[in-house]
C-alpha positions as CSV (number, residue, x, y, z in Angstrom):
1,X,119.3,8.9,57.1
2,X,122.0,7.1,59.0
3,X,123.8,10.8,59.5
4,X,120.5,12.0,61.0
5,X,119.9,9.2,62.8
6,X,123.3,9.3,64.1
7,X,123.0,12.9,65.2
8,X,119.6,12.6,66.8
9,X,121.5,9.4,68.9
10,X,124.4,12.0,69.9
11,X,121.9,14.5,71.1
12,X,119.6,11.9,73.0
13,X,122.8,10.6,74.7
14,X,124.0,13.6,75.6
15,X,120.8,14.3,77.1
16,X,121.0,11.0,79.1
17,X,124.4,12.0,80.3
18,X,123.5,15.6,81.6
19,X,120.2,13.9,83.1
20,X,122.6,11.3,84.7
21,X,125.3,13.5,85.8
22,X,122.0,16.0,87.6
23,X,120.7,12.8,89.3
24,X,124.0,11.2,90.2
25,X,126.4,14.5,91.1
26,X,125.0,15.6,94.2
27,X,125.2,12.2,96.1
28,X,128.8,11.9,94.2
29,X,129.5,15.2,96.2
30,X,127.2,14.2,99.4
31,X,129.9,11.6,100.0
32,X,132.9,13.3,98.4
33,X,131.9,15.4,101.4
34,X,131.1,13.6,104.2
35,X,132.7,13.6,107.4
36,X,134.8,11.9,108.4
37,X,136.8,11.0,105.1
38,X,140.4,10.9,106.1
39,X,141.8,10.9,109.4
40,X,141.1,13.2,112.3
41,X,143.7,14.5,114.6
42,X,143.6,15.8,118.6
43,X,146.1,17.8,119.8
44,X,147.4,17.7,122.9
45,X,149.2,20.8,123.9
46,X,151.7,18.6,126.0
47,X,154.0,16.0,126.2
48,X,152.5,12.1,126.4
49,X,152.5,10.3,129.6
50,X,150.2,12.9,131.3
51,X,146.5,13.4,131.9
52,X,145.6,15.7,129.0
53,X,147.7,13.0,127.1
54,X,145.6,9.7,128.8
55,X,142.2,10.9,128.2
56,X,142.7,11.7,124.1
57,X,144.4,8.1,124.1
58,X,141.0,6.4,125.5
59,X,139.1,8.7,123.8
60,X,140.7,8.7,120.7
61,X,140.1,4.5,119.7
62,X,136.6,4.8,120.7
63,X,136.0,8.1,118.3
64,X,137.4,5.6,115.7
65,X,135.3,2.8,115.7
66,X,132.2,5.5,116.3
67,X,133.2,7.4,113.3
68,X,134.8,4.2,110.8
69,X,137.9,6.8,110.7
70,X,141.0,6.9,112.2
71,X,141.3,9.7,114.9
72,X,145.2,10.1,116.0
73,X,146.6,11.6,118.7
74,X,149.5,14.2,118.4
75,X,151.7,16.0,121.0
76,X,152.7,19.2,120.5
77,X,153.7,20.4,123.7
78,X,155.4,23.7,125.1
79,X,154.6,26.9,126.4
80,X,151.9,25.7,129.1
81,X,149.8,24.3,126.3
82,X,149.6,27.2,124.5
83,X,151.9,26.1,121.4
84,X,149.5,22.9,120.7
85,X,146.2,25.4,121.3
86,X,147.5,27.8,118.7
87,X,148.3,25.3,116.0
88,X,144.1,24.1,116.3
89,X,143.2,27.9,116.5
90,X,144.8,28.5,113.0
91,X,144.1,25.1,111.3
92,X,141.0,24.8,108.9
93,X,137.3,24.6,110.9
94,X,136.4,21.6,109.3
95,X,136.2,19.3,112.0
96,X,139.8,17.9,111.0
97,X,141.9,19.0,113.6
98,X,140.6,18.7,117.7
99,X,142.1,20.0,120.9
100,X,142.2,18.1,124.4
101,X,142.1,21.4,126.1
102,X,142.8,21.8,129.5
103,X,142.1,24.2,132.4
104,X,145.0,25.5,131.6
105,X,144.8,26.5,127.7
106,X,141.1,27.7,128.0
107,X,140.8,28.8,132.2
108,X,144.1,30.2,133.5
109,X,146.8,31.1,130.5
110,X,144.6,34.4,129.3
111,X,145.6,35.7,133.3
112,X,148.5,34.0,133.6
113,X,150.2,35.1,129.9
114,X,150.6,38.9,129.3
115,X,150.5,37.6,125.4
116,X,148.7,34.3,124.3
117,X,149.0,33.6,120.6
118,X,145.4,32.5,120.6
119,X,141.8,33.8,121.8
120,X,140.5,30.9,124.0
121,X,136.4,32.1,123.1
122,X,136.9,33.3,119.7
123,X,139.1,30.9,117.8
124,X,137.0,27.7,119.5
125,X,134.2,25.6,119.4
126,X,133.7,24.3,122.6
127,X,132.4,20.7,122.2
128,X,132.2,18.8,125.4
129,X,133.7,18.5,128.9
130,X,135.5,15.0,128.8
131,X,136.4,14.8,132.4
132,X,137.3,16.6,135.8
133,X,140.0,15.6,137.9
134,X,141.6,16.5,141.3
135,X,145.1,17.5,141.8
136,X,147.0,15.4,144.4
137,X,150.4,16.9,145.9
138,X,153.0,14.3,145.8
139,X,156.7,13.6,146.8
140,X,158.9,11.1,145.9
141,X,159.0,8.7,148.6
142,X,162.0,7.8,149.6
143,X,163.0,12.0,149.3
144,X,160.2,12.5,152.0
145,X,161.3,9.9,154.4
146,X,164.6,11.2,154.0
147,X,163.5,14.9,154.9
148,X,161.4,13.4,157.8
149,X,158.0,14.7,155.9
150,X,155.5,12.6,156.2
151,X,152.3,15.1,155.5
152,X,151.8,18.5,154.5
153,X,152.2,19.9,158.1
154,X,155.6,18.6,157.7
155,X,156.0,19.9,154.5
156,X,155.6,23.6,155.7
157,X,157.4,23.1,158.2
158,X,160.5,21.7,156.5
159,X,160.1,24.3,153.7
160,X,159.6,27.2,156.3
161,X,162.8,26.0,158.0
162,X,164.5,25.8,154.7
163,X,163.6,28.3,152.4
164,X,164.7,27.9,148.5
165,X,165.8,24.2,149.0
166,X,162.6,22.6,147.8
167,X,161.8,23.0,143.7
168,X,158.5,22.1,142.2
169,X,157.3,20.8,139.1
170,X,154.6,21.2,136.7
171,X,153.2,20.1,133.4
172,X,154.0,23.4,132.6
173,X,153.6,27.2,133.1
174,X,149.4,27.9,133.5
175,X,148.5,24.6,133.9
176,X,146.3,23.7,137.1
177,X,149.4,21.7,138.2
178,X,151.3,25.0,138.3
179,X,148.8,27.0,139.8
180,X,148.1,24.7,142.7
181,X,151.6,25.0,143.4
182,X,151.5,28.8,143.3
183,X,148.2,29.3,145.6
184,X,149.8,26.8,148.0
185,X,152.7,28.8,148.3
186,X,151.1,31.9,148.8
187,X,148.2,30.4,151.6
188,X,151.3,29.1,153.2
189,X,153.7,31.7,153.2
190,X,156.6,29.5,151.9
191,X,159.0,29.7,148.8
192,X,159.5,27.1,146.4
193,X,161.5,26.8,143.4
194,X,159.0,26.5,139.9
195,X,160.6,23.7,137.5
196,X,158.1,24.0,134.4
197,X,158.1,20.7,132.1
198,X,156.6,20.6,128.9
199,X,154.0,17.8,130.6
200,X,153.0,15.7,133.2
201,X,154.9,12.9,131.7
202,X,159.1,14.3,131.7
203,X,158.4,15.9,135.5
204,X,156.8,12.8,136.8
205,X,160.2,11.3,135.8
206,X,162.3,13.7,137.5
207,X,160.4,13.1,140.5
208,X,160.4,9.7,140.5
209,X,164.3,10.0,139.9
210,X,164.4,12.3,143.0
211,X,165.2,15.6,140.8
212,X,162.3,17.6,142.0
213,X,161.2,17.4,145.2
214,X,157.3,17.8,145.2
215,X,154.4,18.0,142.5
216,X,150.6,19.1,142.7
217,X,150.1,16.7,139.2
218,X,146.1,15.5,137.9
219,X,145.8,12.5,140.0
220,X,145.0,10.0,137.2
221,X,148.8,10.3,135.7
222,X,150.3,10.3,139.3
223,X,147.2,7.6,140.3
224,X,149.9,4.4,139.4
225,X,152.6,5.6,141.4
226,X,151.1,6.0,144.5
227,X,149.8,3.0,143.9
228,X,153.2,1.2,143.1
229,X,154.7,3.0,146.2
230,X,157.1,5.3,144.5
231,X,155.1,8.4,145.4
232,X,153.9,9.5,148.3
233,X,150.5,11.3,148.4
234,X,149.8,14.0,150.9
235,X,146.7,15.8,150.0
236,X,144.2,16.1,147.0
237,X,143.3,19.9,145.8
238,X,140.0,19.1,145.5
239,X,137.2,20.5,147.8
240,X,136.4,16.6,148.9
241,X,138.7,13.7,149.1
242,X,138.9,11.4,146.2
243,X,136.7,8.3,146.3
244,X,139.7,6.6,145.3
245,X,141.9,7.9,147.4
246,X,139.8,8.1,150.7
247,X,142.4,8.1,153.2
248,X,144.3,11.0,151.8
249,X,142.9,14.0,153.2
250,X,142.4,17.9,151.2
251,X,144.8,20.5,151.3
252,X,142.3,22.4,153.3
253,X,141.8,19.6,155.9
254,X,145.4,18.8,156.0
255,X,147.1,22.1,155.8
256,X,144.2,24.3,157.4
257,X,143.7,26.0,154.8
258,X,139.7,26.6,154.7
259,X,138.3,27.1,150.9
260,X,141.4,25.9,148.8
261,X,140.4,24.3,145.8
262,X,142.9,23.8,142.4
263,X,141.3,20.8,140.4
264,X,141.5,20.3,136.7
265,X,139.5,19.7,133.9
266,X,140.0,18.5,130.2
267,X,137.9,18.7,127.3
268,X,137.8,18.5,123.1
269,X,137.4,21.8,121.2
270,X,137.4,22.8,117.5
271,X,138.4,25.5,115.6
272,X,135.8,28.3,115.8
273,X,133.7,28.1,112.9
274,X,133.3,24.7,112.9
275,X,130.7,23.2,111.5
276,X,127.7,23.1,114.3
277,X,126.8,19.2,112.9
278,X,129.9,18.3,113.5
279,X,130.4,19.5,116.8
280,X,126.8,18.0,118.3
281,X,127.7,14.3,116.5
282,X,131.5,14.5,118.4
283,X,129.9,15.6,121.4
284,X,127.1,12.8,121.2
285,X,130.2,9.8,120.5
286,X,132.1,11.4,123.2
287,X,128.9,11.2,125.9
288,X,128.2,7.4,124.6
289,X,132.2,6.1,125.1
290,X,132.7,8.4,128.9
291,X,129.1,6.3,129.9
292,X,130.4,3.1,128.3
293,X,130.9,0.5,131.5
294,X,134.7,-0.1,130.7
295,X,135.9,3.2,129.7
296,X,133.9,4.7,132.8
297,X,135.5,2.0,135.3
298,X,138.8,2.4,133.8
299,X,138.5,6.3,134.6
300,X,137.1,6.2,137.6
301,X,139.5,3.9,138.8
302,X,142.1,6.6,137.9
303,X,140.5,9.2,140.1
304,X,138.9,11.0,136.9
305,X,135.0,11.5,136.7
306,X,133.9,11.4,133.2
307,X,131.4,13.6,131.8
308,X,130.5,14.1,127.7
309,X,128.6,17.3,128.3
310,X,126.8,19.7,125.5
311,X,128.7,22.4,124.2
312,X,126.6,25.0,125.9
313,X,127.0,23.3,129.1
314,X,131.0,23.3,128.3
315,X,130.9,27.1,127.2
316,X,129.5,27.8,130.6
317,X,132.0,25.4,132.5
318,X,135.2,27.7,130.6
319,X,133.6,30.8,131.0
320,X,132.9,30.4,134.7
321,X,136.4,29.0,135.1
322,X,138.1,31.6,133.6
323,X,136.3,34.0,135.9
324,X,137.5,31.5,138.8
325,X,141.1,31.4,137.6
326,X,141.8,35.1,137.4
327,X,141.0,35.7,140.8
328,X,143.0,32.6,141.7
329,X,146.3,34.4,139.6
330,X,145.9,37.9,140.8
331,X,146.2,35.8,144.3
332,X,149.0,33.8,144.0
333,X,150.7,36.8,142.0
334,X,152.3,34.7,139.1
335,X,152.8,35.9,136.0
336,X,154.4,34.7,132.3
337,X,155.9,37.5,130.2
């Protein structure tokens, strides 16, 4: 009996445990699975200290306490962006690895590069716009004082007069910062040096320091020194002045130069193939913190409009810029090899 009895309590156990493990296993998995379970990371193709850089750093805390998840920001700059892009292109599509793409990485390189390593509409997942900003063309202060510039009439004039003595810097080769440059030059008919950084952040150094002479950077990283005096803005490459900047005229106002327009955008994709869940509950976190008071002020105040658009409203924004900046390159006739 008792070896019967024990054999019969075996099998109905066993039978508990497979009925268990049925009812219990695919909630184990549903949150074995979840996401986010482990930290998230946005890359941003350049080097800290500039706009691309800025926005994933506001963005980033407030994806953390939306998610319970850390979401960290990593630089991996080079190449006009197109180093960072590459390394989200080829990671996993599992929501685990973001870009802060630019204008830049998803608008202008395809022109600009006779090679990317990357397919900016194949290997992403546009997920939302995170914010537009104008371009502002600065020079150190003290340098233009020095040269006797003291507005982009002068500027032309001075560079006219002296051809090959003024350099300019950029974030980069194919980012908007560059490009401004470039269409300037060409809708003015002067020559200028091109100084490529690997950001916003190292040339905004060198032109504070007085190693470069003039800049077309996003206005929110260049915002604080115009502010503090140590650069001096001329005009904004936007088609209307900045509300923050209202004084400072357009480079079509201030250089006559009727329909020029060079601003910038940022915005979060994932690797195509991404999960479509994932990509609408980002977006959605995104929209909430770019509408939240102090994030919006903070922005704003930088001379960036926030946005937190759906990814089909995005998708439109890229493909209608990259339309935009290929006419833009084949103007200014740069080029990358």
């Amino acid at each position: 009996m008792e070896t019967r009895f024990s054999a019969s309590r075996r099998r109905h156990l066993l039978s508990l445990a497979a009925a268990g493990s049925a009812f219990c296993l695919p909630g184990l998995a549903l949150a074995q699975g979840a996401w986010p379970n482990k930290p998230v990371r946005i890359v941003v193709p350049f080097a800290p200290g500039g706009t691309t850089d800025i926005l994933a750093r506001v963005l980033a805390p407030e994806l953390s306490k939306a998610f319970g998840q850390s979401f960290v920001v990593e630089n991996r700059a080079g190449a006009g962006g197109n180093i960072g892009a590459e390394v989200v292109a080829k990671s996993p599509a599992d929501g685990y690895t973001l870009l802060m793409g630019t204008v830049g990485t998803h608008g202008i390189n395809q022109s600009l590069y006779a090679k990317l390593p990357y397919d900016p509409q194949k290997e992403f997942a546009p997920i939302t716009l995170v914010a537009g900003v104008p371009n502002v063309m600065v020079m150190n202060t003290k340098r233009a004082q020095a040269l006797g510039i003291a507005s982009v009439a002068d500027f032309v004039k001075y560079a006219k007069a002296n051809p090959g003595k003024l350099n300019m810097a950029s974030s980069g080769n194919g980012t908007s910062i560059h490009l401004a440059g470039e269409l300037f030059k060409s809708r003015t008919g002067i020559f200028m040096t091109h100084i490529p950084y690997r950001g916003s952040g190292p040339a905004l150094t060198d032109l504070l320091g007085g190693a470069m002479d003039v800049m077309f950077d996003n206005l929110p990283s260049a915002m604080p020194h115009i502010q503090s005096g140590g650069l001096k803005a001329f005009a904004v490459t936007s088609a209307v002045r900045s509300s923050v900047l209202p004084d400072v005229p357009t480079v079509a106002e201030a250089g006559s130069l009727p329909g020029f327009e060079a601003s910038s955008w940022f915005g979060l994709l994932a690797p195509a193939g991404t999960p479509a869940d994932i990509v609408n509950r980002v977006q959605q976190e995104t929209a909430k913190a770019m509408n939240q008071p102090a994030v919006k002020e903070r922005l704003v105040a930088q001379g960036a409009i926030p946005s937190g658009n759906t990814p089909a409203e995005f998708t439109r924004l890229i493909d209608a810029e990259t339309t935009k900046w290929a006419a833009v390159v084949k103007a200014s006739g740069a080029r990358v090899d």
